[in-house]
N, C-alpha and C positions, 0 to 999 in steps of 0.2 A: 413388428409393430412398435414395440417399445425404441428403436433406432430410428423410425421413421418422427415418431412423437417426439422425441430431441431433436432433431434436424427441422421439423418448426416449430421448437422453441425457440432453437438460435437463430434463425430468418427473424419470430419476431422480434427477440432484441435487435435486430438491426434495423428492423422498420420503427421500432417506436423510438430505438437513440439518436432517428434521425427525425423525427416527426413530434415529439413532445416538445409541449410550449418552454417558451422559455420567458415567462410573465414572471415579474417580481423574484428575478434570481436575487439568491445571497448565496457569500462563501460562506463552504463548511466548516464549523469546526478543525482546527487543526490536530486534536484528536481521529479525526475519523479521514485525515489526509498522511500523516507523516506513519513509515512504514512502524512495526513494535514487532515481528518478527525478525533474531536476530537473520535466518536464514535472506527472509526475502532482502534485507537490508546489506548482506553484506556481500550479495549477488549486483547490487545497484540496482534493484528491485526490477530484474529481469527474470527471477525465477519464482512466478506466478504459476509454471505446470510442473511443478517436481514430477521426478520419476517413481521416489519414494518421498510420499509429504510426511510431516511431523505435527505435534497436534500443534504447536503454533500458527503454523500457515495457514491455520484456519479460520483466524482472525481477516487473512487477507482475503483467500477463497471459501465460501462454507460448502465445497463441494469436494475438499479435498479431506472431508471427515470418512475417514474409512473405520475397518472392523478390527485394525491392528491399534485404532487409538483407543477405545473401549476401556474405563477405568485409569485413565493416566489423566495424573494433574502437571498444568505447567504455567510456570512462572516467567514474565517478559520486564526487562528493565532497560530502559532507552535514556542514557546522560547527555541533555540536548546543548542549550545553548545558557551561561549567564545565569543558574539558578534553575531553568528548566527541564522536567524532568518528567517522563513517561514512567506506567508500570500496568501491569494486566495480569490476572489469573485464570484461567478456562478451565474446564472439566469437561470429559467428555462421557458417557454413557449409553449400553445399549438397554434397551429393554428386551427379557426374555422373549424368546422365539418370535423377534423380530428383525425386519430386514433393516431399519430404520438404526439410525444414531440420532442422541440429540445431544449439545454443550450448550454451555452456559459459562456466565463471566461476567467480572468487573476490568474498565478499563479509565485511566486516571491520565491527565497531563497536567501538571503545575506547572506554571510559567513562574514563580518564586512571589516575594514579597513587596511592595513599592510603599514610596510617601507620597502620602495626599496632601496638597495644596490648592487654597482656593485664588480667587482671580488675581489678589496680590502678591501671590506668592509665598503668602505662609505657611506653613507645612499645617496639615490640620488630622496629621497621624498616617496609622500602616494600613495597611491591606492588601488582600492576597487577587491572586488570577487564578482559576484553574477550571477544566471540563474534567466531567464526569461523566461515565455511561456504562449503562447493563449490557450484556449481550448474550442473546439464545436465538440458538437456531438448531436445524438439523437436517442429515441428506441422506440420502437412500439410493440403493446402486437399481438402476434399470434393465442392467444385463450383465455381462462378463466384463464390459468396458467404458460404456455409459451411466455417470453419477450424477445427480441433479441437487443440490441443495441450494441451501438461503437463509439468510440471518439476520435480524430484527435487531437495530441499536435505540438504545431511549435513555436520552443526555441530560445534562443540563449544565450549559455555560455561567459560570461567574466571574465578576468583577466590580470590586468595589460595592455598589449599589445598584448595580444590574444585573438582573439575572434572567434567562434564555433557557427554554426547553425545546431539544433537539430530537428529532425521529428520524432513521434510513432503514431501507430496506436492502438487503442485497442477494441476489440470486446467481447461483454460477452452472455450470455447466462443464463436467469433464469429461475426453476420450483416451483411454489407456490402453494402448497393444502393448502388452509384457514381452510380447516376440520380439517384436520390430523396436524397444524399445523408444518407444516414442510417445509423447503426452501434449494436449491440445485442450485448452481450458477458455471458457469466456466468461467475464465477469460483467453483470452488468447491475448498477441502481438506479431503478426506474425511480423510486418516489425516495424523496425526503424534504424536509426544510426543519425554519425554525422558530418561534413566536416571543415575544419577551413576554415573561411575568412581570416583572418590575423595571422603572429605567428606560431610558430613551434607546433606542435601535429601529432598525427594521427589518420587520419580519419578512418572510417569502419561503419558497418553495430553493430545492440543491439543484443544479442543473445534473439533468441527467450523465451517466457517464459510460462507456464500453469498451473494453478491455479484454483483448486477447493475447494469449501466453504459446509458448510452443518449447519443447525441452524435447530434446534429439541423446541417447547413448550409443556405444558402439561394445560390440562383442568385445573384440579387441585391443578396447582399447580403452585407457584408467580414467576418463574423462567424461561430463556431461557438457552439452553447449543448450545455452538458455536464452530464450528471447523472448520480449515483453510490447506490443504495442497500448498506449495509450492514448485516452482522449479521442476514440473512433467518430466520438459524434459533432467534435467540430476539426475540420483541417490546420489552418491556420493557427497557430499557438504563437505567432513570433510579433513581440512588441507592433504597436503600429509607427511604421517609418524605419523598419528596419531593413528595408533592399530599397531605401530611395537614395537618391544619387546626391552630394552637397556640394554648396558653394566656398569655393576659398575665399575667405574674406578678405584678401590681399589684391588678389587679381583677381576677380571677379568669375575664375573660370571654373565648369562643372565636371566634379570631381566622380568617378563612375563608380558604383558601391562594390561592383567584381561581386558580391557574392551569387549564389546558384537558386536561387528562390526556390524552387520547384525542392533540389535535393534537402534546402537548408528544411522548410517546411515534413519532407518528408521524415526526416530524420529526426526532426524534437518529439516525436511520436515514438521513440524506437527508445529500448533498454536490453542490452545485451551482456551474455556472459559467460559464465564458466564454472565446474566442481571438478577440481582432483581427489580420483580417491589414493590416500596414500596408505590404506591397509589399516589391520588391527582398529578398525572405527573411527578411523582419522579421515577428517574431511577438510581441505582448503578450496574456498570461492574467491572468486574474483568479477568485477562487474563494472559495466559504466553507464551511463545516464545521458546521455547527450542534453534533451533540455536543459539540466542542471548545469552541467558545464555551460554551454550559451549564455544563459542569464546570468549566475553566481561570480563565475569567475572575471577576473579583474585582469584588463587588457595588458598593463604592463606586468604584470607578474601571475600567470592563468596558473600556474601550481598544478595539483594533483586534481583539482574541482571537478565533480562529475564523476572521482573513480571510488571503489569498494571493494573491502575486502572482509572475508571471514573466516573460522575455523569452529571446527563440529570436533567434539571426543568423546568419549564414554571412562565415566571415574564410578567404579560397580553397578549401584541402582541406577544412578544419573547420566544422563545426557547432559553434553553443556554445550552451548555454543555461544562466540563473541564474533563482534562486526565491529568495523568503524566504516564511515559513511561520510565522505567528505565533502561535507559542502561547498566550503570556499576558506579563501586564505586565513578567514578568523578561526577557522576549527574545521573538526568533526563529529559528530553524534556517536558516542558509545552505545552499544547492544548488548546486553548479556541473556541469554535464556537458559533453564533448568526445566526438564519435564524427568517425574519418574513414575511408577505406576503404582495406585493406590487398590485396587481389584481389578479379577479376571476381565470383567464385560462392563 
């Protein structure tokens, strides 16, 4: 019964991520967009179904809260770009003789300091940018294999003289054979948006989003393989005018754009990757992005853009893990994470 009642849950996230309006969209916060697990980030955020989650990843799924996080605190810090700077703290906890886990958190992005200036050009003093947001949620296992949880964020954007109160909901869904090693996750947030308190903007509702993960191990063998689809509920991700064909402006002739529409589309949807285990608690990832690469990277010099890497250790109480996350040729985003455990449950 309980396997049946997951299998239409996840049918209907896919009927409603295709079927909810899309009236008065705005973009999300980029707090509630750019990865804060080092884990998921230094996969190239392909590793949305770990085989063993950590309590970070539960910032990205709230279904990967199990009964081994019970009492662990963990600290996330993200060195973005120019002064910008990520950082988050969770907890997680069970309550006695229940099946139920719940966590809780703050989670912060600074975009750093700027001058203001009015229409002349006079500098007319500093001021900051940054989102802020809470976050509690909690998930309960359904069976041996099936876990369902969901997470409530409530923000608020500033800058300068405006400021925005933000709300998401998120609900995931996971299946775990420990046998077969094998994990199947789907993320989806039906509702959010955001409203201004003070300040010109416009408010509206997030577009919906779904997201499925799939993380394959092998008996035999020191490795995970991870894989990430995103953005299920619209196809199409790739600039407009990007498979049309151009004119040389010389000779007048039309020039064929050779790309694969069909594969290019399908593929800015995909994030893939990889965990070596190299023993004694050593873990290296590696991962790539393909949208990211597309859009980021720079035609004459495309660099590393789109790839990722990370490593996991244990230094006694602590876990630690670090990523960099390469954008494009001006940088990459640092990740550092620490969880260690504060009580039993």
């Amino acid at each position: 019964m309980m396997r049946q009642t997951a299998i239409g849950l996840l049918g209907l996230l896919f009927t409603a991520s295709g079927t909810a309006s899309a009236q008065n969209e705005v973009v999300r916060p980029g707090l509630l967009e750019l990865p804060l697990s080092a884990r998921l980030a230094g996969s190239g955020e392909s590793m949305g179904a770990p085989l063993a989650s950590t309590l970070g990843d539960v910032l990205g799924q709230p279904a990967l809260l199990d009964s081994t996080h019970a009492g662990q605190l963990h600290f996330g810090y993200m060195d973005f770009f120019s002064g910008a700077a990520q950082a988050a703290v969770i907890y997680a906890r069970r309550p006695q003789a229940r099946k139920w886990l719940w966590h809780t958190g703050l989670r912060n992005l600074g975009f750093g300091t700027f001058t203001g200036r009015d229409p002349v050009g006079t500098a007319t003093g500093s001021f900051s940018a940054s989102d802020v947001a809470w976050v509690s949620g909690a998930a309960m296992p359904l069976d041996s294999n099936l876990t369902i949880g969901s997470s409530l964020w409530l923000g608020q954007s500033l800058m300068a003289e405006r400021r925005s109160n933000f709300a998401q909901l998120d609900i995931g869904l996971t299946y775990l054979r420990r046998d077969r090693q094998i994990r199947l996750a789907a993320l989806w947030r039906p509702w959010g948006g955001m409203t201004n308190v003070r300040g010109s903007g416009s408010p509206g509702r997030f577009d919906n989003d779904l997201t499925l993960s799939l993380s394959k191990g092998f008996s035999n063998a020191p490795f995970t393989l991870f894989a990430t689809y995103n953005d299920l509920q619209t196809w199409d991700l790739a600039p407009e005018g990007r498979y049309d064909d151009t004119i040389d402006p010389l000779t007048g002739d039309t020039i064929a754009n050779g790309t694969w529409a069909f594969g290019d589309r399908l593929l800015r949807h995909l994030a893939i990757g990889t965990e070596l285990d190299l023993g004694n608690g050593l873990k290296f990832r590696f991962g790539y992005h393909h949208r990211r690469r597309q859009e980021l990277r720079l035609a004459s010099a495309p660099g590393t853009a789109g790839f990722a890497w990370g490593l996991d250790f244990t230094v006694r109480r602590f876990q630690l893990a670090i990523a960099r996350n390469i954008y494009h040729t001006a940088g990459a985003s640092t990740h550092l994470a620490i969880r260690t455990r504060l009580t039993d449950r």
